[in-house]
C-alpha positions in Angstrom: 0.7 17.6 -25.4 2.4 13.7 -26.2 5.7 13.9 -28.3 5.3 11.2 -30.3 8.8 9.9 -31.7 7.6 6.3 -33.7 4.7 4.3 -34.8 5.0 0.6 -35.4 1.7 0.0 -37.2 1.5 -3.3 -36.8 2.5 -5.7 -34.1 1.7 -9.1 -32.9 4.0 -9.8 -29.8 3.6 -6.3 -27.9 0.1 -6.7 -26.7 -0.2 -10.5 -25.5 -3.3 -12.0 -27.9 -4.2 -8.9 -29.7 -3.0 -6.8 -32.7 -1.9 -4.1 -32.3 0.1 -0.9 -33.2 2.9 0.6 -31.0 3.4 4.4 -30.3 7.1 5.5 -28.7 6.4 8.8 -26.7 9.3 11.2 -26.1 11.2 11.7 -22.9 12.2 9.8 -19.9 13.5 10.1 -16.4 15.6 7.2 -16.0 18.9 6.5 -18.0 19.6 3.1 -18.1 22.9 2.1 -19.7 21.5 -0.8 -22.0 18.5 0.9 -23.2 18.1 0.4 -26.7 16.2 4.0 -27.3 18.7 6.7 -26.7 16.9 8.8 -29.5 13.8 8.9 -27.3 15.3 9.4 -24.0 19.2 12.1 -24.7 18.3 15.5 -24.8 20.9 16.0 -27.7 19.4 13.3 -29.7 15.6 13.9 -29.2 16.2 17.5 -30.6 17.7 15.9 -33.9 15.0 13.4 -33.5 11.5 13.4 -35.9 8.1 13.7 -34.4 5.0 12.5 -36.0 1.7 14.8 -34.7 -0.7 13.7 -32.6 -3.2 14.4 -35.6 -1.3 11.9 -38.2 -1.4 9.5 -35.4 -5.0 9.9 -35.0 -5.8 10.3 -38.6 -3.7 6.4 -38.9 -5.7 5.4 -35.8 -9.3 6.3 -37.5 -8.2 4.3 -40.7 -7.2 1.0 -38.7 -10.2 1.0 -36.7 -11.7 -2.6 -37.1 -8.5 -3.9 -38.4 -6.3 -3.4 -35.4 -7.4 -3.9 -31.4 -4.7 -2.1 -29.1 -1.9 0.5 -29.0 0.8 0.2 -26.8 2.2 3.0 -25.1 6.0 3.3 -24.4 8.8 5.3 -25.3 10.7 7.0 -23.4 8.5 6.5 -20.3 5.0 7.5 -20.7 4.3 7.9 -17.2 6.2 11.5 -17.1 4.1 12.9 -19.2 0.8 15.1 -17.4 -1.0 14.7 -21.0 -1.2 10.7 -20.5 -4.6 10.4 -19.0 -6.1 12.9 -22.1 -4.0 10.6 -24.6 -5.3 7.4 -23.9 -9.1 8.9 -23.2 -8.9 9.6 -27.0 -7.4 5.8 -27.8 -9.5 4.4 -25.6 -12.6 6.7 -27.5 -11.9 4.9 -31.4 -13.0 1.9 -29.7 -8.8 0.7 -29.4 -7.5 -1.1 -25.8 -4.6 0.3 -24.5 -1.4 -1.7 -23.3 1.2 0.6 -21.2 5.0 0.0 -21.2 6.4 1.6 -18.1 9.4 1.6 -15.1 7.0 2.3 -12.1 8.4 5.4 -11.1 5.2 7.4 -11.5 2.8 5.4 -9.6 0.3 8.6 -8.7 0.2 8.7 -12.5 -0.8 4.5 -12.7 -3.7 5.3 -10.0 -5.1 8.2 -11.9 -5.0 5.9 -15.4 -6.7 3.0 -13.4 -9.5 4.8 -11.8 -10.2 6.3 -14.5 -10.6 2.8 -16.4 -8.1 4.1 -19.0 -5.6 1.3 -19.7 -6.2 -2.1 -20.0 -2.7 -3.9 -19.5 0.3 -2.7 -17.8 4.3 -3.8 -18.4 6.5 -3.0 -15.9 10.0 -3.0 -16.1 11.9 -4.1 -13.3 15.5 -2.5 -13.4 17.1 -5.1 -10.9 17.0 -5.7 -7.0 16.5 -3.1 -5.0 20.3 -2.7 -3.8 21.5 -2.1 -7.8 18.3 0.2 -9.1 20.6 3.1 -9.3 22.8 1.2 -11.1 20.6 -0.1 -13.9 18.5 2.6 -14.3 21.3 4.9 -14.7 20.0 7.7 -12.0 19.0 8.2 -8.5 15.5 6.2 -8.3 12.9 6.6 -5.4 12.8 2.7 -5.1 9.4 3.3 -2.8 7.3 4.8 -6.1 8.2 1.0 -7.9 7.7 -0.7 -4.8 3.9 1.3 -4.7 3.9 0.8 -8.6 4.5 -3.0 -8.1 1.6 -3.6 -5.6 -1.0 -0.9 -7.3 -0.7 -3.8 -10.8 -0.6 -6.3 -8.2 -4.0 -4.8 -6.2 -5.6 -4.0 -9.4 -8.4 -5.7 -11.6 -6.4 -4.2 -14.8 -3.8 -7.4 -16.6 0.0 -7.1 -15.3 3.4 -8.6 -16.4 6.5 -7.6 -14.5 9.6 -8.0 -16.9 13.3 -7.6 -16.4 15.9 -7.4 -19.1 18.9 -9.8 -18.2 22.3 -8.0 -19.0 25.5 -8.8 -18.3 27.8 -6.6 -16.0 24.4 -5.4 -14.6 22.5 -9.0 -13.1 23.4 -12.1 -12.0 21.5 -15.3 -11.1 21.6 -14.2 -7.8 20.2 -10.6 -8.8 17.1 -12.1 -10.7 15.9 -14.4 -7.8 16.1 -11.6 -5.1 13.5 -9.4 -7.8 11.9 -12.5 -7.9 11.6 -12.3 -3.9 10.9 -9.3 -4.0 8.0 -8.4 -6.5 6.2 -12.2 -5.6 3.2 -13.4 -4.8 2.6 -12.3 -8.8 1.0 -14.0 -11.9 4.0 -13.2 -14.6 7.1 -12.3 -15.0 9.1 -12.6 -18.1 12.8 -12.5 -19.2 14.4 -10.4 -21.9 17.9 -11.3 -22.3 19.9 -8.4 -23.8 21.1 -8.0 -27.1 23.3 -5.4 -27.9 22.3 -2.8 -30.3 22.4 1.0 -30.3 22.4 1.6 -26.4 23.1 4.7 -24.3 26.1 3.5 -22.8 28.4 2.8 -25.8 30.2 0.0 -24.2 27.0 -2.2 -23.9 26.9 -2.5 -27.4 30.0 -4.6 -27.4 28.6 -6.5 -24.5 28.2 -10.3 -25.2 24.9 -11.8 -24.2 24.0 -14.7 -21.7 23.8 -17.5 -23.7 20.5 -19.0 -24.0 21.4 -22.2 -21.4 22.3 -19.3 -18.7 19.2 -17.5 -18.9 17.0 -20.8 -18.9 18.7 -21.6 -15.5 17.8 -18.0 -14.3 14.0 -18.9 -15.5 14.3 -22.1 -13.6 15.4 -20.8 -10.2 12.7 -17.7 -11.0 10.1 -19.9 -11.9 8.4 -20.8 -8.6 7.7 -17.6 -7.6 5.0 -17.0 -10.4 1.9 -18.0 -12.2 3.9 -17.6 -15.4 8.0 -16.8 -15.9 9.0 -17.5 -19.5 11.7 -16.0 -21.4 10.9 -13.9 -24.4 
């Protein structure tokens, strides 16, 4: 069973050149200090958090169909979740495309989706370099599942960005062009940079931002490594 925690019912920047709703599933395995989802992702908060059924999500799915194209999955991290593949069989069933927001960590999980033809375009978060993962993603990561996760998208037939949010007291320059070494040959790879909200580290929300000329230098230098590396 998905625990679904929000619906966005309409959305025209999520899924590149579609429209789209977006679905935030319940639970993940990483705890980054920036991330802007703590009610999705705390223990203590998801309990106090509201859940929408997996049949008022399907009902609202059955009424859009014609009107919307995709649903994009993230949360949370979708990937920990064994009922995935069932979820998006149904999606994929009213006719919808399915976009998947994700860290990498569960790359058995991005095989299984992909042979089975069930997503359609994949997002994956890269944390930072390899040397800070633990850092950023707030736990003990098993950097060889994102290294596999990054060359299964890159392998695949199925659409791919890579995408790294750019926070401060986390990444550098420096930091950004070593991912960039790192996950290349590959056709995009965009920038977030951070803006401090509700976060699960409570000092990140006083965290000032690069300004916009810093991250467009960070593009720059990032910039040859890829078909595409634009800031969002």
């Amino acid at each position: 069973m998905i625990n679904i925690g929000g619906l966005q019912k309409l959305t025209l920047i999520d899924y590149p050149g579609h429209i789209a709703a977006t679905v935030f599933l319940i639970g993940c395995n990483f705890r980054c200090p920036f991330c802007y989802n703590p009610e999705l992702v705390l223990p203590k908060k998801i309990k106090k958090h509201p859940v929408i059924s997996e049949k008022e999500f399907f009902d609202f799915l059955k009424e859009r169909q014609g009107l919307l194209e995709g649903v994009v999955l993230c949360g949370g991290e979708p990937c920990i979740s064994d009922s995935l593949p069932q979820f998006c069989k149904k999606i994929k069933s009213l006719g919808y495309l399915v976009k998947l927001d994700t860290n990498g960590s569960r790359p058995k999980m991005l095989k299984k989706l992909f042979s089975a033809h069930l997503v359609d375009y994949v997002a994956m978060d890269i944390k930072s370099p390899k040397e800070k993962y633990n850092k950023a993603a707030g736990v003990k990561v098993n950097f060889g599942d994102i290294k596999k996760s990054v060359e299964i998208l890159k392998n695949s037939a199925v659409e791919y960005e890579f995408r790294t949010t750019v926070v401060p007291g986390i990444h550098t320059k420096e930091d950004i062009i070593q991912i960039a070494r790192e996950i290349s040959p590959a056709k995009k790879y965009f920038l977030q940079n951070f803006q401090p909200k509700k976060t699960i580290d409570l000092k990140f929300e006083k965290i000032k931002p690069y300004s916009e000329e810093y991250i467009l230098e960070i593009q720059k230098a990032a910039a040859p490594f890829f078909d595409i590396c634009e800031i969002r």
